[in-house]
C-alpha positions as CSV (number, residue, x, y, z in Angstrom):
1,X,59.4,91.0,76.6
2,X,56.4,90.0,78.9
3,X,57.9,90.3,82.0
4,X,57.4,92.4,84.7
5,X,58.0,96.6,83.9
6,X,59.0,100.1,85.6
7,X,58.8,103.2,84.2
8,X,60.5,106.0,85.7
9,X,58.4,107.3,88.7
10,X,57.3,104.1,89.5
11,X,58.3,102.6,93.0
12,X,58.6,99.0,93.8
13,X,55.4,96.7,95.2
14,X,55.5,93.7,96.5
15,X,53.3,93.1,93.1
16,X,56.0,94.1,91.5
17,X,58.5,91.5,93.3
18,X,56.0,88.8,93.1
19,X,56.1,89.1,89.3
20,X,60.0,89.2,88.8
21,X,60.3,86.0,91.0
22,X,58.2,84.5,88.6
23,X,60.0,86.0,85.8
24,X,63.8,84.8,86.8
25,X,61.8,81.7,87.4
26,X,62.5,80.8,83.9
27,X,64.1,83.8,82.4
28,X,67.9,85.0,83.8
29,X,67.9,88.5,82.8
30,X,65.6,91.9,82.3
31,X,65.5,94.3,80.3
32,X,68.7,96.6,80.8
33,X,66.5,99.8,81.7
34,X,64.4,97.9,84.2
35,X,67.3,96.3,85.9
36,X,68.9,99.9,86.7
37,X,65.4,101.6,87.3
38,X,65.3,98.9,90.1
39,X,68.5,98.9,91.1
40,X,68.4,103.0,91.5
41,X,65.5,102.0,94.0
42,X,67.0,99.7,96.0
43,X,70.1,102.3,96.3
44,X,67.9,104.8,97.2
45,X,66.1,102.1,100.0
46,X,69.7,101.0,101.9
47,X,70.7,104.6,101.7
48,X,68.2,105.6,104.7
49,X,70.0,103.1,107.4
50,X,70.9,105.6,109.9
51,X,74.0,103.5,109.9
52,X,76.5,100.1,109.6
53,X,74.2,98.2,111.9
54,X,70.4,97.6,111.1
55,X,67.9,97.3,114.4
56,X,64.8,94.8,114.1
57,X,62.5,94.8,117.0
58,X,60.6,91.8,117.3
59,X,56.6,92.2,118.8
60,X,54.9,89.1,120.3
61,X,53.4,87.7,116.5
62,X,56.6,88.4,114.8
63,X,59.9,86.4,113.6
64,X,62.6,86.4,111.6
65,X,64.1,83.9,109.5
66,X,68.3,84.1,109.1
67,X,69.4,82.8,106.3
68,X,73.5,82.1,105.6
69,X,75.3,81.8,102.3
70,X,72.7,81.6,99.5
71,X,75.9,82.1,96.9
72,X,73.9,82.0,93.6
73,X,71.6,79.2,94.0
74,X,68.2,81.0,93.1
75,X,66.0,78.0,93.1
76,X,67.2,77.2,97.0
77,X,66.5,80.4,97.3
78,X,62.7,80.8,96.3
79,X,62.3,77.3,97.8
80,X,63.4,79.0,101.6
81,X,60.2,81.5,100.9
82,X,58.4,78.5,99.5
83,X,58.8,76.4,103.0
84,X,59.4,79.7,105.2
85,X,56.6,81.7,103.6
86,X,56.0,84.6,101.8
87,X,58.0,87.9,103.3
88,X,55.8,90.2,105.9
89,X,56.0,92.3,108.4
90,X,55.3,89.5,110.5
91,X,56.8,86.8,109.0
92,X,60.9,88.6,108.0
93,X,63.3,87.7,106.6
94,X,67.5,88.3,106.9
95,X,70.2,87.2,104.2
96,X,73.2,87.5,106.1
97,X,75.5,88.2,103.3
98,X,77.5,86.1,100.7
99,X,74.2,86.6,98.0
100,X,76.2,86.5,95.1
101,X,79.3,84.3,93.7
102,X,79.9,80.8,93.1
103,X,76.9,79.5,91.7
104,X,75.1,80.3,88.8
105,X,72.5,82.4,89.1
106,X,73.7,85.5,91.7
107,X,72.3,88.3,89.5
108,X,68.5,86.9,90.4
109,X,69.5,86.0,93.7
110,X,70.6,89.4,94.3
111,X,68.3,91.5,93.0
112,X,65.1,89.6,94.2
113,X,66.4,90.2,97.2
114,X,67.2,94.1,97.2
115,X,63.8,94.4,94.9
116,X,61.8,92.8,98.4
117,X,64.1,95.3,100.4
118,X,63.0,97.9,97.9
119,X,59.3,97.0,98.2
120,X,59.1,96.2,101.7
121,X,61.8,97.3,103.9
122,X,60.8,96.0,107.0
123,X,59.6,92.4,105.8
124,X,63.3,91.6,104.3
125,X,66.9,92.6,105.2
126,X,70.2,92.0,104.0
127,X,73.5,92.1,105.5
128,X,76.9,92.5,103.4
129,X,78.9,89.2,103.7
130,X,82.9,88.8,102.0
131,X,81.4,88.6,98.9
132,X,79.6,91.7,98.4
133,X,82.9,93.1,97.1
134,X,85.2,93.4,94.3
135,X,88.2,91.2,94.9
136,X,86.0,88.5,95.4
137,X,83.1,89.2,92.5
138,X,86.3,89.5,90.2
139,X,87.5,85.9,90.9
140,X,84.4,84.0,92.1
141,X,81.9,84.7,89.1
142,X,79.9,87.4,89.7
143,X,81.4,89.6,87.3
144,X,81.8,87.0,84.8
145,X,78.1,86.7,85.3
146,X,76.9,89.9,84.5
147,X,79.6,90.5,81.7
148,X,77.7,87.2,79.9
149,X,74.7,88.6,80.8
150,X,75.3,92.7,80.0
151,X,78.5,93.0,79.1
152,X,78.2,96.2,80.8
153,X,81.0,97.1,83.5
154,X,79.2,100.4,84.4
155,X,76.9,97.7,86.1
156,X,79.2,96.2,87.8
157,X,80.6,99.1,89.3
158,X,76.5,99.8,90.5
159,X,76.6,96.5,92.5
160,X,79.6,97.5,94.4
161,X,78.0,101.0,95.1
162,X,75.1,99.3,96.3
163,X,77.0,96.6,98.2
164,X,78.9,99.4,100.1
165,X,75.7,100.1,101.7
166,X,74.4,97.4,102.9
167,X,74.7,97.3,106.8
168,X,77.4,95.3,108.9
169,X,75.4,93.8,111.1
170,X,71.9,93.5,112.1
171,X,70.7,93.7,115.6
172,X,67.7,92.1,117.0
173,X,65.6,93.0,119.9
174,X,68.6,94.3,121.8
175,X,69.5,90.8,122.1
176,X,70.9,88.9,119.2
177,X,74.0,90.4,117.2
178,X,73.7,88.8,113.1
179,X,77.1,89.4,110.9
180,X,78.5,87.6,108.5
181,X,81.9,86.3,109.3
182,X,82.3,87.1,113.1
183,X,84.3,88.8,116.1
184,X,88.0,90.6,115.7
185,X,91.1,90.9,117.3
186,X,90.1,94.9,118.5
187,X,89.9,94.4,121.8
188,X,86.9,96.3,123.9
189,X,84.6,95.7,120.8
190,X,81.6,97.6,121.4
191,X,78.2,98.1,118.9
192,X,79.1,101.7,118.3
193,X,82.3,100.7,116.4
194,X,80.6,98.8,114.6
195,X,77.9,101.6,113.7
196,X,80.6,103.9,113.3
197,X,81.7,101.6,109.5
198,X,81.8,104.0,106.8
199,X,79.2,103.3,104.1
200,X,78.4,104.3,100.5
201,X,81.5,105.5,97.8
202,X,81.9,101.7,97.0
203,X,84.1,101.2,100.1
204,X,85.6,98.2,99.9
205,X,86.3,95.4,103.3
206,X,89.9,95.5,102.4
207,X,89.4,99.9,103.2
208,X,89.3,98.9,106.9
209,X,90.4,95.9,109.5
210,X,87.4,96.2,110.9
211,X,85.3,95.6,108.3
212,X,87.3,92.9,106.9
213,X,87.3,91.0,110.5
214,X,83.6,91.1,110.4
215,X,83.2,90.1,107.3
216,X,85.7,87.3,107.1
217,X,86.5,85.9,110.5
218,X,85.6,82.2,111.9
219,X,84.8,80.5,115.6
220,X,87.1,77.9,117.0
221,X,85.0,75.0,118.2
222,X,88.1,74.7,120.9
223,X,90.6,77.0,121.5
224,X,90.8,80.4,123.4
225,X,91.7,83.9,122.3
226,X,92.2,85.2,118.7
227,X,94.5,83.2,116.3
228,X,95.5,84.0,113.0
229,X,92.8,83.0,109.9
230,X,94.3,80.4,107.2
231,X,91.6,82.4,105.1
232,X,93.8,85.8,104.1
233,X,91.5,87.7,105.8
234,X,90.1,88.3,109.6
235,X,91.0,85.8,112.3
236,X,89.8,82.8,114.4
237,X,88.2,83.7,117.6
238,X,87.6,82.0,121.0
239,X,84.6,81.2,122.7
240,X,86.1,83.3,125.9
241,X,86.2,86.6,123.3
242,X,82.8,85.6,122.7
243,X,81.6,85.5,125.9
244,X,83.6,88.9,126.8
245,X,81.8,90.6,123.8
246,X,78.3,89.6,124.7
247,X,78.8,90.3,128.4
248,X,79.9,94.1,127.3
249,X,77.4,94.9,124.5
250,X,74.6,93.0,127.3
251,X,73.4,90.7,124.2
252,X,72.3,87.1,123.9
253,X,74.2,85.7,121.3
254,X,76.1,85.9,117.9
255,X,74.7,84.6,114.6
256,X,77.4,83.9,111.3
257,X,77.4,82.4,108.2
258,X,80.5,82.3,106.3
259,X,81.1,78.6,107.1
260,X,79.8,75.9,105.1
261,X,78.9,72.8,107.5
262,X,76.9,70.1,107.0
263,X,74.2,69.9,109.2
264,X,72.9,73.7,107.5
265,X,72.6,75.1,110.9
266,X,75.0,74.4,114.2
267,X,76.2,76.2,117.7
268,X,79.9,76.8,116.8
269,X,81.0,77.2,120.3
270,X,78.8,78.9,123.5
271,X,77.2,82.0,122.5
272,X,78.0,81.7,118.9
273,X,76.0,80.0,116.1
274,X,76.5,79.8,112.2
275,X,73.5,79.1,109.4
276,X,74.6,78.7,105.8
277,X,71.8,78.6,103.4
278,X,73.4,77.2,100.0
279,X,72.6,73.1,100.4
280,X,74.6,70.6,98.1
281,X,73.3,67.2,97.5
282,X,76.3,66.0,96.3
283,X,78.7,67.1,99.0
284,X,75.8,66.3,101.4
285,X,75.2,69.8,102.9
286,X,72.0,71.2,103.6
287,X,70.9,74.4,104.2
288,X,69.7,75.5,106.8
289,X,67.5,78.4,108.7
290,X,67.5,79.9,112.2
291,X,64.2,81.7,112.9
292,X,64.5,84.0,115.9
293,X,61.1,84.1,118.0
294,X,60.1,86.8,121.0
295,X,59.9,85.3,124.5
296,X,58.0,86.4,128.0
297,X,61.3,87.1,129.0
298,X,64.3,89.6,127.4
299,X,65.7,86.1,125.6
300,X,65.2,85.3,121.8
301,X,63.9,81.7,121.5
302,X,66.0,80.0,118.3
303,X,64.8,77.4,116.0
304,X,66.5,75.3,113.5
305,X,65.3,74.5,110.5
306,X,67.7,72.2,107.2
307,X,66.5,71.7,104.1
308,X,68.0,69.9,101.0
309,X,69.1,71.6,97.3
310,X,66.5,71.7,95.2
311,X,67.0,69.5,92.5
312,X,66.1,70.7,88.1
313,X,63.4,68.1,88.4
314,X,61.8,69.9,91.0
């Protein structure tokens, strides 16, 4: 084994991460003792969210990049940092959920990912999306994955213990509310609520309709109010419960994943925006990338940014 190594009492650099992206560059596993030295880490990191929702404030030289869905695709994934840049302080980074299942390579996506969190809290974050959880990892591939990988279902269980913390919902500047699915039918939605998610113990989205809304529901493009979701889980929402949710939390606008839609990144009706992040050339979706930027005035500026999936010659 050459890659890279932690012995107990180490903590995580960004050296450190710099080396294992290399690493799962061409290799798909580490060493089992590594993996759950870093993964203790990264435990220990999430644990010290005060609570379900994450706060990033954004100075005048600073931005963050939302990414959507990344679902396994690790080379899309180090090609976003490739054409985004490396993670910073200045330059940050937020994976709004869905890391893991579907394609083939979620145990590098994921743990890249909580290794930069470990290393460098402030320059990446992660929210939890559907498929940080066990219904889904069961059916989907995660757990199919690791069991090729390990076969080692006490690891398993330590992703979903990890995944239980992960926060809700990230809030930037004051302004801009990031989740991963979107609104629910609670009416009088307020921030606190959402803070007020348990965390930790493996809790699972199914352990509260809350959660489960967040993590599952989807904007009508037309239509007002809340509908019932096709999906099994949360519901469809209105741009008018949009609007009533922004007006009482005094925010800007939502950003979602969750969807997959063409154009990577899109404004799903006013006040409500979805970026997915997991392109596919041959269902012609890219991915995409909204980076938030500080104004003069209280409003986030938003850019779009699409890319396409990195194909194996690349």
């Amino acid at each position: 084994y050459t890659g890279p190594t932690l012995a107990p009492g180490d903590s995580l650099s960004v050296d450190f991460v710099r080396q294992l992206s290399s690493w799962f560059s061409c290799n798909a596993t580490l060493p089992l003792k590594t993996l759950y030295r870093l993964l203790q880490l990264a435990e220990k990191s999430l644990r010290l969210h005060p609570n379900s929702v994450q706060e990033i404030s954004l100075s005048p030289d600073q931005c963050v990049h939302v990414c959507g869905d990344v679902h396994g695709q690790f080379k899309d994934l180090l090609n976003i940092f490739h054409l985004k840049g490396d993670p910073s302080d200045d330059n940050m980074y937020l994976f709004n959920g869905d890391i893991v299942d579907r394609g083939p390579a979620s145990l590098q996506c994921i743990v890249l990912l909580l290794a930069w969190h470990a290393a460098s809290p402030r320059s990446v974050h992660i929210n939890r999306g559907n498929h940080e959880a066990i219904n889904m990892n069961m059916k989907d591939g995660f757990h199919r994955e690791l069991m090729e990988k390990y076969n080692d279902n006490i690891l398993f269980d330590f992703f979903q213990e990890i995944f239980s913390w992960l926060p809700v919902a990230t809030l930037v500047s004051d302004k801009v509310l990031i989740l991963h699915g979107g609104l629910s039918s609670i009416p009088g939605l307020e921030l606190d609520d959402i803070r007020r998610i348990p965390r930790g113990n493996s809790f699972q989205p199914d352990d509260s309709d809350l959660l489960c809304d967040l993590l599952w529901s989807d904007p009508m493009q037309i239509g007002m109010g809340i509908r019932e979701s096709s999906r099994g889980g949360g519901v469809l929402f209105g741009s008018d419960v949009t609007a009533t949710f922004l007006h009482n939390n005094s925010l800007q606008c939502l950003v979602r994943s969750h969807s997959e839609i063409k154009e990577g990144c899109a404004c799903s009706h006013p006040g409500c925006y979805t970026v997915f992040s997991a392109p596919s050339r041959s269902r012609n979706i890219y991915g995409g990338v909204l980076t938030l930027h500080p104004t003069d005035t209280q409003h986030l500026r938003m850019e779009g940014f699409v890319f396409q999936e990195v194909t194996q010659k690349h």
